[in-house]
KEGU-861929 format. One record per residue (C-alpha): chain; x, y, z; residue number from 1; residue in three letters. Coordinates in steps of 0.5 Angstrom, whole numbers, padded with zeros to 4 digits. Layout:
! residues N
<site><ch>A</ch><X>X</X><Y>Y</Y><Z>Z</Z><i>NUM</i><aa>ALA</aa></site>
...
This chain:
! residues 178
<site><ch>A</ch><X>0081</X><Y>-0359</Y><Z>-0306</Z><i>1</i><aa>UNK</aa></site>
<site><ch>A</ch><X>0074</X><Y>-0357</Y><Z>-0311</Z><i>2</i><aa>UNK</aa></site>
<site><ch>A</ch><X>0073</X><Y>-0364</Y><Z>-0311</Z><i>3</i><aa>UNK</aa></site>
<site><ch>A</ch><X>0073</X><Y>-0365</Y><Z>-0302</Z><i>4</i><aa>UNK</aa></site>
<site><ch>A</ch><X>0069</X><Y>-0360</Y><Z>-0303</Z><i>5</i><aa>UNK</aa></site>
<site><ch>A</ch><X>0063</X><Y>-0361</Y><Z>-0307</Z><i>6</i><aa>UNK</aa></site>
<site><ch>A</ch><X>0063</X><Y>-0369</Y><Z>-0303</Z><i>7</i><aa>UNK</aa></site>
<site><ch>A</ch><X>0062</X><Y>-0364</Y><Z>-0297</Z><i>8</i><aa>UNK</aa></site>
<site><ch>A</ch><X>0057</X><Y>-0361</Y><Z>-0300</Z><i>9</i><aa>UNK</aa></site>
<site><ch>A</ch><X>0053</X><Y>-0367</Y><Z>-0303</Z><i>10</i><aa>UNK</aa></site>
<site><ch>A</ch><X>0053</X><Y>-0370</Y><Z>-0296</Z><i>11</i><aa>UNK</aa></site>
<site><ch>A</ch><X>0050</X><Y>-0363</Y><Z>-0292</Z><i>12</i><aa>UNK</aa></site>
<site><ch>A</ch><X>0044</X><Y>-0363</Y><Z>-0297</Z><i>13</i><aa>UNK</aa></site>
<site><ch>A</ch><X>0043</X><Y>-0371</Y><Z>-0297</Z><i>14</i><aa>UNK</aa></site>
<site><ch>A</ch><X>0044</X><Y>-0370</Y><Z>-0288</Z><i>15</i><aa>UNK</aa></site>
<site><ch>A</ch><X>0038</X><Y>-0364</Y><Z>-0289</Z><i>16</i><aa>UNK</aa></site>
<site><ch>A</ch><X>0034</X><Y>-0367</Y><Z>-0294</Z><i>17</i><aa>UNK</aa></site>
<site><ch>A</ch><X>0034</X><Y>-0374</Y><Z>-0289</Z><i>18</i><aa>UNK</aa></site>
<site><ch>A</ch><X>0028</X><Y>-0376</Y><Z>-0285</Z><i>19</i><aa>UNK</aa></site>
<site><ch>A</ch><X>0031</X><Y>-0376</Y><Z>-0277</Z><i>20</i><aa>UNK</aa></site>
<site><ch>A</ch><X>0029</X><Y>-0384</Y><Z>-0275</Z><i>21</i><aa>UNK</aa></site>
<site><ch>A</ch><X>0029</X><Y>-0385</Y><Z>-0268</Z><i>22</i><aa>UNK</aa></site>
<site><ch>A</ch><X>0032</X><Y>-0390</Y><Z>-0266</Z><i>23</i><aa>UNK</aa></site>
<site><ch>A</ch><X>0031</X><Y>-0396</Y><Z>-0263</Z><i>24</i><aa>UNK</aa></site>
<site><ch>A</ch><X>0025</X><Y>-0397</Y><Z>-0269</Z><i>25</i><aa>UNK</aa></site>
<site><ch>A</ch><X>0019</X><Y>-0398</Y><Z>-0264</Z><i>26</i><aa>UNK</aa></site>
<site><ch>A</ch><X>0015</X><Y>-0404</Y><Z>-0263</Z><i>27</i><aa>UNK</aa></site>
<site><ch>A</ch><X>0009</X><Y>-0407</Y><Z>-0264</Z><i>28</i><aa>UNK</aa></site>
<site><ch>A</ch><X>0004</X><Y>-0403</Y><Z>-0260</Z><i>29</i><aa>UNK</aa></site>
<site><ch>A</ch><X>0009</X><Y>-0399</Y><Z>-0257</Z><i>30</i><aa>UNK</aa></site>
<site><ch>A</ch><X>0006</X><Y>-0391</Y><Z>-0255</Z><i>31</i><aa>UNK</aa></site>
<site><ch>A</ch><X>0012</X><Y>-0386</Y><Z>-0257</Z><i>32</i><aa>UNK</aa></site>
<site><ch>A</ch><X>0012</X><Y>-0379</Y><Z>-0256</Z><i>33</i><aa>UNK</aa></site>
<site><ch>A</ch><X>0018</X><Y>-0374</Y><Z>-0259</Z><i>34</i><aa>UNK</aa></site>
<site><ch>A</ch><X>0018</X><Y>-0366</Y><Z>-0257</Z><i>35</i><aa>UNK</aa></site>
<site><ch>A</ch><X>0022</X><Y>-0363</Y><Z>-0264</Z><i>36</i><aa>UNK</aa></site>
<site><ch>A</ch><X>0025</X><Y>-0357</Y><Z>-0260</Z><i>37</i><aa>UNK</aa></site>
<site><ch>A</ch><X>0027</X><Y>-0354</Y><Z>-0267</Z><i>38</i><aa>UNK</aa></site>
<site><ch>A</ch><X>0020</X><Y>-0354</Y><Z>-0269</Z><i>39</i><aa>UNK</aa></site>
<site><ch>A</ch><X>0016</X><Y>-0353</Y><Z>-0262</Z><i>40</i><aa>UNK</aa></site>
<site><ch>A</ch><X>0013</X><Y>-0360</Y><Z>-0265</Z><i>41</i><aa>UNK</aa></site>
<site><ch>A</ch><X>0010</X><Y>-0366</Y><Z>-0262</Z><i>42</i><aa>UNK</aa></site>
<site><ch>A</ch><X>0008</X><Y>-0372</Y><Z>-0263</Z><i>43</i><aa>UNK</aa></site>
<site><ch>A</ch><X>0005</X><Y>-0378</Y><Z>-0261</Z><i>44</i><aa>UNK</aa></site>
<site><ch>A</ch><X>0004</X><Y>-0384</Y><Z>-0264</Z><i>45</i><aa>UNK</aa></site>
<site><ch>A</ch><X>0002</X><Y>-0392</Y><Z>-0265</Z><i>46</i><aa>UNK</aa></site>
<site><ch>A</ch><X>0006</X><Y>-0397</Y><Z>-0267</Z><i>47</i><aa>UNK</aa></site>
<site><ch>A</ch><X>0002</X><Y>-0403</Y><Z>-0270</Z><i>48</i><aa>UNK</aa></site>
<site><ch>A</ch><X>0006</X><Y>-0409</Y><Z>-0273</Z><i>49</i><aa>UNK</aa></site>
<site><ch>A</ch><X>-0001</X><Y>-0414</Y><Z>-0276</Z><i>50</i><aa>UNK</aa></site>
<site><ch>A</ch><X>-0002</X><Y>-0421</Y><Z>-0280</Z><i>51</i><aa>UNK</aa></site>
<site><ch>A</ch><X>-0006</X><Y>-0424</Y><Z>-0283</Z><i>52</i><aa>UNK</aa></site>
<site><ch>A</ch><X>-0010</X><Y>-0430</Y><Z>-0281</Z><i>53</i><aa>UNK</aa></site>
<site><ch>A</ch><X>-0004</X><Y>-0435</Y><Z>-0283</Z><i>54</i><aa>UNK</aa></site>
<site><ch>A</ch><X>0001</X><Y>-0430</Y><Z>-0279</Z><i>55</i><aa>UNK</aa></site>
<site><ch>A</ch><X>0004</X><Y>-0428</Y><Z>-0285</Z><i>56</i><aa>UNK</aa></site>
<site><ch>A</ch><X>0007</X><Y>-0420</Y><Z>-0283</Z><i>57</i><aa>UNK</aa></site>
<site><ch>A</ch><X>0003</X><Y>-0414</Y><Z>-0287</Z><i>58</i><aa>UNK</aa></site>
<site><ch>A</ch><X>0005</X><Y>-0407</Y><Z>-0287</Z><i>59</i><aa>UNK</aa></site>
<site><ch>A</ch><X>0006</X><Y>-0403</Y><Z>-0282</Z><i>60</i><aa>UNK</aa></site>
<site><ch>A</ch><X>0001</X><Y>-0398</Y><Z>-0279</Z><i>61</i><aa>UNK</aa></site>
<site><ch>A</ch><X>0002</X><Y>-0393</Y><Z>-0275</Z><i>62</i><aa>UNK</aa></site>
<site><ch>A</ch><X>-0003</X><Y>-0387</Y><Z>-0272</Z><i>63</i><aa>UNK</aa></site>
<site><ch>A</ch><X>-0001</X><Y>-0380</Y><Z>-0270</Z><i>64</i><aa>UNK</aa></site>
<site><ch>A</ch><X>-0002</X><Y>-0374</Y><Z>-0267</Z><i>65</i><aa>UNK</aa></site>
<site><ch>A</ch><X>0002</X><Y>-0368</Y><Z>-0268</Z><i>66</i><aa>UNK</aa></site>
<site><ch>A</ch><X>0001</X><Y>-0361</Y><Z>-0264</Z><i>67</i><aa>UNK</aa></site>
<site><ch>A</ch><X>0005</X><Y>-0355</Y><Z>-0262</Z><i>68</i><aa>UNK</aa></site>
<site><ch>A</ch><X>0008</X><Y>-0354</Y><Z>-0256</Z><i>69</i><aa>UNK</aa></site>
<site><ch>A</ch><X>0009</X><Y>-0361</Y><Z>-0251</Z><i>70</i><aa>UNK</aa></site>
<site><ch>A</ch><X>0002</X><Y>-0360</Y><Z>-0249</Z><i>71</i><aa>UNK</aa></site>
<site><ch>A</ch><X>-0004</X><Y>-0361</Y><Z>-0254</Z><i>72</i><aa>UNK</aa></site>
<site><ch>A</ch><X>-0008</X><Y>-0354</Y><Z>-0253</Z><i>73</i><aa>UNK</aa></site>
<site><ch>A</ch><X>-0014</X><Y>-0357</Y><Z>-0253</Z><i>74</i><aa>UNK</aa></site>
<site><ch>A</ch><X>-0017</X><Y>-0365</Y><Z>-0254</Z><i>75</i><aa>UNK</aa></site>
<site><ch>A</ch><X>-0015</X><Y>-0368</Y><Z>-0261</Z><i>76</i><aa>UNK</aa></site>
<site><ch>A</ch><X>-0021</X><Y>-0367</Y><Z>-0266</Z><i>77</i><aa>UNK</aa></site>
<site><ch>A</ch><X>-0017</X><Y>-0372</Y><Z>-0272</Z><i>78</i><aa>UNK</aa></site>
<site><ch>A</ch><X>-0011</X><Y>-0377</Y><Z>-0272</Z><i>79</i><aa>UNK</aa></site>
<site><ch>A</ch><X>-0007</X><Y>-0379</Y><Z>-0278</Z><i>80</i><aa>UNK</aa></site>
<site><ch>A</ch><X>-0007</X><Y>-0386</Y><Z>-0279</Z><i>81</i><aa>UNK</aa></site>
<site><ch>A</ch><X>-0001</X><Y>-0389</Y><Z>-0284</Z><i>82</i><aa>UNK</aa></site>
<site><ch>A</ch><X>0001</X><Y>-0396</Y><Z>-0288</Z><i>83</i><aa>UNK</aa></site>
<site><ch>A</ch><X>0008</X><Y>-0397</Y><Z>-0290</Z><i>84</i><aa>UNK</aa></site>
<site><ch>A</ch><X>0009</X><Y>-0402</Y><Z>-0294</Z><i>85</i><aa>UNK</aa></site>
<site><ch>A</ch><X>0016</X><Y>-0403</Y><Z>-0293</Z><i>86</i><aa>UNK</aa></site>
<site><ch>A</ch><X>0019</X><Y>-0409</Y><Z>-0297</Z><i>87</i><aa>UNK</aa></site>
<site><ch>A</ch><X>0012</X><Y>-0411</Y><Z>-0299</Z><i>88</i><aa>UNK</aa></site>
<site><ch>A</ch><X>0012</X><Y>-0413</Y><Z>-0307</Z><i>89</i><aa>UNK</aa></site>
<site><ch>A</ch><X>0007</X><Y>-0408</Y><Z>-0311</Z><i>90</i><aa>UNK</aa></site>
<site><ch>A</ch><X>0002</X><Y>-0405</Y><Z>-0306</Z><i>91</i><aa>UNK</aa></site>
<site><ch>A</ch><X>-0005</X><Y>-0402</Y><Z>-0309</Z><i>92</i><aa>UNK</aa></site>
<site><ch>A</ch><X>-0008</X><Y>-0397</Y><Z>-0308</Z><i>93</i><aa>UNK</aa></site>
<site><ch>A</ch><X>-0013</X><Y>-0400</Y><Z>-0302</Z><i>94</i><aa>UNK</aa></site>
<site><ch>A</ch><X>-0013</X><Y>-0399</Y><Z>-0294</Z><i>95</i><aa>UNK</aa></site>
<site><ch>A</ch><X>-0020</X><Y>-0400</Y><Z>-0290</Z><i>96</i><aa>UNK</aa></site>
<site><ch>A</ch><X>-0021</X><Y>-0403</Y><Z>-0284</Z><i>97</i><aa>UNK</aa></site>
<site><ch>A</ch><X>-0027</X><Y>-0408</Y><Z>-0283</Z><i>98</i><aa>UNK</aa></site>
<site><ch>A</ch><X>-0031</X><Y>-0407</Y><Z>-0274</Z><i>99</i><aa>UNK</aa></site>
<site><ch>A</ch><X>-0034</X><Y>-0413</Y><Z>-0273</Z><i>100</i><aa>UNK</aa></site>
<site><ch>A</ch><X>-0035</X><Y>-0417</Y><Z>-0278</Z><i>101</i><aa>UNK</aa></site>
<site><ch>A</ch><X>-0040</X><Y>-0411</Y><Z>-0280</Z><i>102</i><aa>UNK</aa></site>
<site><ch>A</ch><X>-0038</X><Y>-0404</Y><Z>-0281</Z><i>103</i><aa>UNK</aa></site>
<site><ch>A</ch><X>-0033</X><Y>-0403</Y><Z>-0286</Z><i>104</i><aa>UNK</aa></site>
<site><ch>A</ch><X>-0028</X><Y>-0395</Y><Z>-0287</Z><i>105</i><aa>UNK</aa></site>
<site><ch>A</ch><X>-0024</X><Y>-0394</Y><Z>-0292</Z><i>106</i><aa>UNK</aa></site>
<site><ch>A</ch><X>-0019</X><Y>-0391</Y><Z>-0291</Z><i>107</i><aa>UNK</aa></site>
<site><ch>A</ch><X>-0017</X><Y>-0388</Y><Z>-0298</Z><i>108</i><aa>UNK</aa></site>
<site><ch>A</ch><X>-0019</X><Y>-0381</Y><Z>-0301</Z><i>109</i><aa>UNK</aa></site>
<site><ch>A</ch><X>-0020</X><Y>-0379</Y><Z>-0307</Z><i>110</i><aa>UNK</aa></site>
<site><ch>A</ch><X>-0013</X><Y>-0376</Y><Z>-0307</Z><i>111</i><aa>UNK</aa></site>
<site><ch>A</ch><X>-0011</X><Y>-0381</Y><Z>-0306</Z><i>112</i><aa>UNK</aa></site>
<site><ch>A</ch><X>-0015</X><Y>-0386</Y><Z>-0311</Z><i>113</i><aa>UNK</aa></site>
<site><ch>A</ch><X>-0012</X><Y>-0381</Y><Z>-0316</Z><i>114</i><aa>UNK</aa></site>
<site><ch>A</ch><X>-0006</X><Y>-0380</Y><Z>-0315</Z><i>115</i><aa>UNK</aa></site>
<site><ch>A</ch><X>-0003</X><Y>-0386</Y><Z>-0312</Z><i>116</i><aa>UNK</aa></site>
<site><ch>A</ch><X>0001</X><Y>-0388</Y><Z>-0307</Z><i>117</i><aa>UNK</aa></site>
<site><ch>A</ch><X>0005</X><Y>-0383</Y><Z>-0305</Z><i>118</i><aa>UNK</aa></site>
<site><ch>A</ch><X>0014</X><Y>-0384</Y><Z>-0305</Z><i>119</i><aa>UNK</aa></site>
<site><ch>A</ch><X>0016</X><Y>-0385</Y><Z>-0298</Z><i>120</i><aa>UNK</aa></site>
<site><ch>A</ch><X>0023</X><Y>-0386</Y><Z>-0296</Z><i>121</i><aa>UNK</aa></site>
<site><ch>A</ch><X>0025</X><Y>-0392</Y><Z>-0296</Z><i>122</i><aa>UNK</aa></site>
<site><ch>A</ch><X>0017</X><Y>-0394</Y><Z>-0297</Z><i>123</i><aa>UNK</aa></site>
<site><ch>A</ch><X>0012</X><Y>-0393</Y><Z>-0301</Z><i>124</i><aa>UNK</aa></site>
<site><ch>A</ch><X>0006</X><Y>-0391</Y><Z>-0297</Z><i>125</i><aa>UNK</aa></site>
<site><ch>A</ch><X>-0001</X><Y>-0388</Y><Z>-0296</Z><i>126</i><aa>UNK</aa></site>
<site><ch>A</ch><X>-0004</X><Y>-0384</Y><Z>-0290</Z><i>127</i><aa>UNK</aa></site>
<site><ch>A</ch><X>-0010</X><Y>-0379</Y><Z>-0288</Z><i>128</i><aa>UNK</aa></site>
<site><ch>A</ch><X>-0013</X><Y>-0377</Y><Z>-0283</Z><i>129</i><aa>UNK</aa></site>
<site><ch>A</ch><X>-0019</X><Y>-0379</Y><Z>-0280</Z><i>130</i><aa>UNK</aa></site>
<site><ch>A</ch><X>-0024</X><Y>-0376</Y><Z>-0273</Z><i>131</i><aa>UNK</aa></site>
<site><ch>A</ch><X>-0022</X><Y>-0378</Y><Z>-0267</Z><i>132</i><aa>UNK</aa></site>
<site><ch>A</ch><X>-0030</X><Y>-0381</Y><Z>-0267</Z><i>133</i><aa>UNK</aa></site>
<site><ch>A</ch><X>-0028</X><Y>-0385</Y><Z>-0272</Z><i>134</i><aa>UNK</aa></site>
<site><ch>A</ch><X>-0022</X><Y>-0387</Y><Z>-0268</Z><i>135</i><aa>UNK</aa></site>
<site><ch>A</ch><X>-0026</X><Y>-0389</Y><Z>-0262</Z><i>136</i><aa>UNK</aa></site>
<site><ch>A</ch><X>-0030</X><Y>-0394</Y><Z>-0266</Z><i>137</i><aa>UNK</aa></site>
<site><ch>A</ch><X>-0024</X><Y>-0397</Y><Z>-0268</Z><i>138</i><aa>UNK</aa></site>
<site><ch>A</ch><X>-0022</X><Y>-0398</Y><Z>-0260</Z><i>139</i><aa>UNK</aa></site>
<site><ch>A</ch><X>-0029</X><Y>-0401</Y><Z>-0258</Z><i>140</i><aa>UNK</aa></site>
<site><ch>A</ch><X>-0029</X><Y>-0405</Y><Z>-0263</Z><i>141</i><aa>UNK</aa></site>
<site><ch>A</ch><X>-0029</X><Y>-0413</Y><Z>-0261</Z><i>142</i><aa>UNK</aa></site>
<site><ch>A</ch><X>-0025</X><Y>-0415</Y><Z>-0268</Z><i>143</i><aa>UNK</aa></site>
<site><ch>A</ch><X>-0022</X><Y>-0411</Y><Z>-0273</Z><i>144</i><aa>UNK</aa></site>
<site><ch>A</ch><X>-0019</X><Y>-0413</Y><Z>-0280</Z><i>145</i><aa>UNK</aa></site>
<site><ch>A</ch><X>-0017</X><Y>-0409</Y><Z>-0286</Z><i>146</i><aa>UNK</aa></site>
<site><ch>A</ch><X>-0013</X><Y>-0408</Y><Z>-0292</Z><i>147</i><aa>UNK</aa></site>
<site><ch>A</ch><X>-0006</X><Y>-0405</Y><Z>-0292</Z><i>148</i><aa>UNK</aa></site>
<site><ch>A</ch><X>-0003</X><Y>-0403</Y><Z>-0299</Z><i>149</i><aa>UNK</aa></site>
<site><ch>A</ch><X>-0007</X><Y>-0410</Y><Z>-0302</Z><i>150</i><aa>UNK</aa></site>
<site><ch>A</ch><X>-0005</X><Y>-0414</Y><Z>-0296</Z><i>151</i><aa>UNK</aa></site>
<site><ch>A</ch><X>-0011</X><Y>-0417</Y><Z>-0292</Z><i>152</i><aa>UNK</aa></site>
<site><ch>A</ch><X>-0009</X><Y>-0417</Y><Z>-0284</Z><i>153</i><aa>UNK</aa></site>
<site><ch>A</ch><X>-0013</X><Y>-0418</Y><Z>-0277</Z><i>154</i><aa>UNK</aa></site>
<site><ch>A</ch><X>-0011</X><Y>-0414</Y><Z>-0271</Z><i>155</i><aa>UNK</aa></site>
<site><ch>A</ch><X>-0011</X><Y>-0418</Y><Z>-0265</Z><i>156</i><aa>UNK</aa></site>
<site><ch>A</ch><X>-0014</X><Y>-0416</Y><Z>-0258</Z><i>157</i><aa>UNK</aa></site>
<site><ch>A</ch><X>-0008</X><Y>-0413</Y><Z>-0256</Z><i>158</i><aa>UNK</aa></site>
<site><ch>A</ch><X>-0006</X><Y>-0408</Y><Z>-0262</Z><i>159</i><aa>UNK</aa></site>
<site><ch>A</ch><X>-0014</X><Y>-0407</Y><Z>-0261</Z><i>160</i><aa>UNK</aa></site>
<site><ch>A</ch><X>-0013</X><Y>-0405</Y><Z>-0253</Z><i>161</i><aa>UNK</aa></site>
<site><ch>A</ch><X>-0007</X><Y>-0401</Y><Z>-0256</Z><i>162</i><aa>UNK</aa></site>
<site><ch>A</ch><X>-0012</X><Y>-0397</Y><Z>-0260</Z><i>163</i><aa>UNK</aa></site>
<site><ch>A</ch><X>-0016</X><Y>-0396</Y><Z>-0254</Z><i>164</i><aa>UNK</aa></site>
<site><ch>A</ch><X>-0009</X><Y>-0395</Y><Z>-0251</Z><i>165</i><aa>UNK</aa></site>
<site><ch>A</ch><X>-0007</X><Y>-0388</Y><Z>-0255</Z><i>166</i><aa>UNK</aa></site>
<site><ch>A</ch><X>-0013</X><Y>-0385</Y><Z>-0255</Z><i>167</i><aa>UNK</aa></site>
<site><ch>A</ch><X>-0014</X><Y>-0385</Y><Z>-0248</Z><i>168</i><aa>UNK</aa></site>
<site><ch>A</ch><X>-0006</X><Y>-0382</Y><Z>-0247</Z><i>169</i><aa>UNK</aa></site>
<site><ch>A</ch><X>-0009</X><Y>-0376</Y><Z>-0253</Z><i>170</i><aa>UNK</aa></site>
<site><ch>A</ch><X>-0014</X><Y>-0375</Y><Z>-0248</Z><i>171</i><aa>UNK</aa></site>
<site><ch>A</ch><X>-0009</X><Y>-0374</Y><Z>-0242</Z><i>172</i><aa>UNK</aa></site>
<site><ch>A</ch><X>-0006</X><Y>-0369</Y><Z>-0245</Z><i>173</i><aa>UNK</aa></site>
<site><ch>A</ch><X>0001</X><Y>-0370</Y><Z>-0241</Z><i>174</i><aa>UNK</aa></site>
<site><ch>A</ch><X>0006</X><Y>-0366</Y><Z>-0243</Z><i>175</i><aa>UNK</aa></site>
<site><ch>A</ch><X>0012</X><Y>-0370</Y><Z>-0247</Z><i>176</i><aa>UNK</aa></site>
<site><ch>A</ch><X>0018</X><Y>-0370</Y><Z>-0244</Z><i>177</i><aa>UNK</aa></site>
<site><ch>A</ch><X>0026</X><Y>-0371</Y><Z>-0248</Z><i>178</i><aa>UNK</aa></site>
């Protein structure tokens, strides 16, 4: 009986503990919105599944939106942007995009520089957060390449129409539904 009991207590904290996974996992450039009732949240966000220029997978990006309530109060002024390194062996501490063969952004903070990456579950990862400004460049732009987490990688025109695609859905301000 003791014995039931503390299995049945290590199963609770492990299921509080657990990050919720919405499931199906989304796709490669799918738009996805949850309303979390419990926290009166809501997210929207953007699957991104990249390559590199021989077609090899790099890690996964996602850009994110959080706010309260199903209606964004007022236009977003930042999203965070997150690579996941997933099952890819030893990622470094380096994330940028390259628009246009010209203007590069790091993506890394100094937090991030120095503390590493950060332990996720199961992924080691990094995010931060940028304006939407910055996000807007990143739609208009014709080519995008970058570095995941020391992965090289190129979006194609239709990940970067996706982009383009989330910012125009933050700027609606559609209520997400269940």
């Amino acid at each position: 009986m003791h014995i039931t009991l503390r299995i049945l207590g290590t199963i609770l904290v492990f299921v509080a503990v657990t990050p919720f996974q919405l499931l199906p996992p989304p796709g490669d450039r799918e738009i996805r919105t949850v309303h979390w009732e419990l926290r009166n949240e809501s997210e929207i966000w953007l699957t991104l599944e990249p390559s590199d220029a021989k077609g090899h997978r790099a890690p996964l990006l996602t850009f994110t939106q959080r706010f309260p309530g199903r209606v964004p109060p007022q236009q977003p002024t930042d999203v965070e942007v997150r690579a996941y390194a997933g099952m890819f062996w030893s990622p470094r501490v380096e994330f940028w995009l390259l628009l246009n063969d010209t203007h590069k952004i790091d993506l890394v903070s100094s937090f991030s520089q120095v503390f590493g990456l950060i332990q996720g579950t199961p992924s080691n990862y990094l995010s931060e957060t940028i304006p939407i400004a910055t996000l807007k460049q990143i739609a208009s732009a014709r080519r995008i390449t970058g570095n995941a987490l020391g992965f090289e990688f190129e979006l194609t025109s239709a990940q970067g129409a996706a982009i383009a695609a989330f910012l125009e859905r933050m700027k609606s301000r559609t209520p997400v539904r269940d």
